[in-house]
N, C-alpha and C positions, 0 to 999 in steps of 0.2 A: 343720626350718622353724620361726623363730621364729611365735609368738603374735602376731596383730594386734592392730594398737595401735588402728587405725581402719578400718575399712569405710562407705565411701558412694556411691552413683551420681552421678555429672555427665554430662551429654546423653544418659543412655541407657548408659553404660558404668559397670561394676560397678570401686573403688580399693579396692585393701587399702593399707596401709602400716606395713611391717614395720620391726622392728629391724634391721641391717646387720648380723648374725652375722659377717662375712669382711671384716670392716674392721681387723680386728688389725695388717695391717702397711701402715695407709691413715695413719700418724705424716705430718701437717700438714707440719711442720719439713722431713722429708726428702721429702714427695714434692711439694711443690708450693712454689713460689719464693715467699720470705717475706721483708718487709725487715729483719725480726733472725733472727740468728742464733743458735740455743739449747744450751748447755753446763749439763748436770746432773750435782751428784754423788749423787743418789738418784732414777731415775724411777720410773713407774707400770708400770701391767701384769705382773702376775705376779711383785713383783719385780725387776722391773727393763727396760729394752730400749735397744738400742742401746748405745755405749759410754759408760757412765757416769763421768765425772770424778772426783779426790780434790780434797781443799781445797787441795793444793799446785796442780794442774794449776788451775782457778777463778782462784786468784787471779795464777798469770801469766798467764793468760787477761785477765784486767781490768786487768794492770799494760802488757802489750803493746796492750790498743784503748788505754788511757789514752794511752800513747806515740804511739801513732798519728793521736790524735785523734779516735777513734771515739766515738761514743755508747754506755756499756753500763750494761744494768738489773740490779741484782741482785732476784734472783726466792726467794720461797719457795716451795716445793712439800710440802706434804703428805696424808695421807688422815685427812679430817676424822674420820670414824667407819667406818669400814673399806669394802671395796670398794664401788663406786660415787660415793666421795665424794670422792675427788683433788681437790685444789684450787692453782690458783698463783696468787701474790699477784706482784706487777712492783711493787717499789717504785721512786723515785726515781732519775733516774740518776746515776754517781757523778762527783763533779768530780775533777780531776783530781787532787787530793790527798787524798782520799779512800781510803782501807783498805778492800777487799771484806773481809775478817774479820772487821771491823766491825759490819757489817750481819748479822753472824750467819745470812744466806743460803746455801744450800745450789744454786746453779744461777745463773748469769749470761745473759743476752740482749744481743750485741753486733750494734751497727746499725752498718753502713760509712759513715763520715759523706760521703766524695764522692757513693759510689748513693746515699745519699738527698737529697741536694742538690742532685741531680740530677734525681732521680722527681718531688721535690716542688717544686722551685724557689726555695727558699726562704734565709732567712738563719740565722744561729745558733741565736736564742732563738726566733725561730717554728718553726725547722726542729726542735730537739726538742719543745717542745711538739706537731707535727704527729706525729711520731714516736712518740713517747709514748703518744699516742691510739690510732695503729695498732700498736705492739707489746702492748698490749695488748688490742686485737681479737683479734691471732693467738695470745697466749696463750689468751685465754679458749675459743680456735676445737682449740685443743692439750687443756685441761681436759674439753673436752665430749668430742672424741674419747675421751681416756683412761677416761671414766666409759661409752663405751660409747654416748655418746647420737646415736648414726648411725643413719639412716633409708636406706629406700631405698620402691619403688611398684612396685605391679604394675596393670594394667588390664589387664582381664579379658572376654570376651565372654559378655551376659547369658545368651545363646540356649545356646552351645557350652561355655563353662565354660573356653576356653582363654584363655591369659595370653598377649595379642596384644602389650604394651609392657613395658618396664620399666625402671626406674633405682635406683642402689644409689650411697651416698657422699655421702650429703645430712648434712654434721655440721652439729650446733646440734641446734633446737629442729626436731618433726618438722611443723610448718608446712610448710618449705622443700619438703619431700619433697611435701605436698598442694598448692603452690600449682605447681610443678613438672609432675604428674600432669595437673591440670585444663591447663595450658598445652599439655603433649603431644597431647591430647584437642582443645582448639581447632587446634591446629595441620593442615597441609596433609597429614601420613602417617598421620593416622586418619582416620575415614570414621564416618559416625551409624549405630550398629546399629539393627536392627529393632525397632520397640517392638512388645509384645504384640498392640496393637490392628492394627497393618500384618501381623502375623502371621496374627491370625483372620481377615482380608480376604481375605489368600490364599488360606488353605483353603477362607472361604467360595465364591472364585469356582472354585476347584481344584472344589467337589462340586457346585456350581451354574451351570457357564458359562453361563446365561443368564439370570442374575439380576443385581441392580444395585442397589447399595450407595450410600446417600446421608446424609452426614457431615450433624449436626446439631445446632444449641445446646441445652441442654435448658431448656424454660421455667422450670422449676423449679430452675435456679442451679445442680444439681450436677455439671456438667459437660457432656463430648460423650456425645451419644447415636446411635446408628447403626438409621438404618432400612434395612430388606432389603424390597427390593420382590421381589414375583413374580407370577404370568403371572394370579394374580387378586384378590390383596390384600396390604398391606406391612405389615409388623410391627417395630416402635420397639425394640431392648434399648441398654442398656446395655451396657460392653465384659466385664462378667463375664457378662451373660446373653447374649451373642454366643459364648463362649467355651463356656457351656455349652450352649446352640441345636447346635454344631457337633460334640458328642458327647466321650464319655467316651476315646476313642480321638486327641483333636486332640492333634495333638504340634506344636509350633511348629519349623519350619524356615526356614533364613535365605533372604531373600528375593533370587533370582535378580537 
């Protein structure tokens, strides 16, 4: 189990947010529909992954989109200072008389110029420009994976210590993975866990059924205070002196 990057409560519910150790074969590119296409003659990860290209294979790669009319980026890719630091750059895309060997690029990104003409509506010069923008989203969403920067959450029950939700495959920045988490937690398949104080209440009326507990502001600003009436005088705590009124022995259990 990775190291937590984050732990924090939202409504009562305990978030870790972990690295994504089992994201190694989560490659952007091939698992999820991309509007370019990406050709490397040197990738990341250990070395290498997937089938990696020669500069002969590249550049008839970029002489056949040229042919066709397609849009294609020559990309560099390398590790800036050794693992964790993979980087791709998308430069310009090439006109149609243009030499990929040129650019000295090691890796090309071919956009099908009809699908995209089609996704985006557009014409020539706005339609790569548009393209452009989002090819290089999806690289930069390919760099993050490669360095590892996948997230994934777990929520957790305060009381039980079990892991009731989770999610894994949050690339980028591990915001996504927290803002995610709290969403899960608002939504309609979680439920508010018990907070400490609705704990001690139980217990208290579990060893007291005929006592009677009345919630109260504290004049003095620092919060709820709970008074415990009984059958000849009530006494004011606080929810740590609630907690500790109901002995050394209260174990909090989840509330029926």
């Amino acid at each position: 189990m990775a190291e937590a990057y984050e732990t924090f409560k939202h409504k009562g519910w305990k978030v870790v947010i972990l690295a994504d150790d089992t994201a190694y074969d989560l490659n952007p590119y091939e698992n999820y529909d991309r509007i370019g296409k990406a050709y490397y003659r040197r990738l990341c990860r250990d070395g290498g992954y997937g089938d990696p290209k020669t500069d002969a294979d590249l550049i008839a790669l970029a002489e056949e989109a040229a042919e066709e009319g397609n849009i294609c980026f020559p990309v560099s890719s390398y590790d800036a200072h050794g693992p964790g630091t993979f980087t791709v750059d998308v430069h310009s895309p090439l006109n149609p008389e243009d030499d990929l060997a040129d650019t000295r690029s090691n890796g090309i990104i071919v956009v099908d110029y009809q699908k995209a003409a089609k996704e985006f509506g557009l014409e020539r010069e706005e339609l790569v420009s548009k393209v452009t923008e989002v090819v290089k989203i999806e690289a930069k969403e390919y760099e993050d994976w490669a360095n590892g920067n996948v997230w994934g959450f777990e929520i957790i029950h305060p009381q039980t210590g079990e892991v009731e939700e989770s999610c894994w495959g949050f690339i980028g920045e591990p915001e996504y993975a927290i803002e995610a988490a709290k969403e899960a937690i608002s939504g309609p398949p979680m439920t508010q866990p018990p907070s400490e104080l609705d704990e001690a209440i139980k217990a208290f009326f579990q060893r007291n059924p005929g006592g009677q507990i009345t919630m109260l502001e504290d004049p003095h600003g620092s919060g709820i205070m709970v008074k415990i009436a009984g059958s000849n005088n009530g006494v004011t705590f606080g929810i740590d002196g609630l907690v500790e009124e109901l002995g050394s022995d209260f174990v909090p259990e989840a509330i029926e």
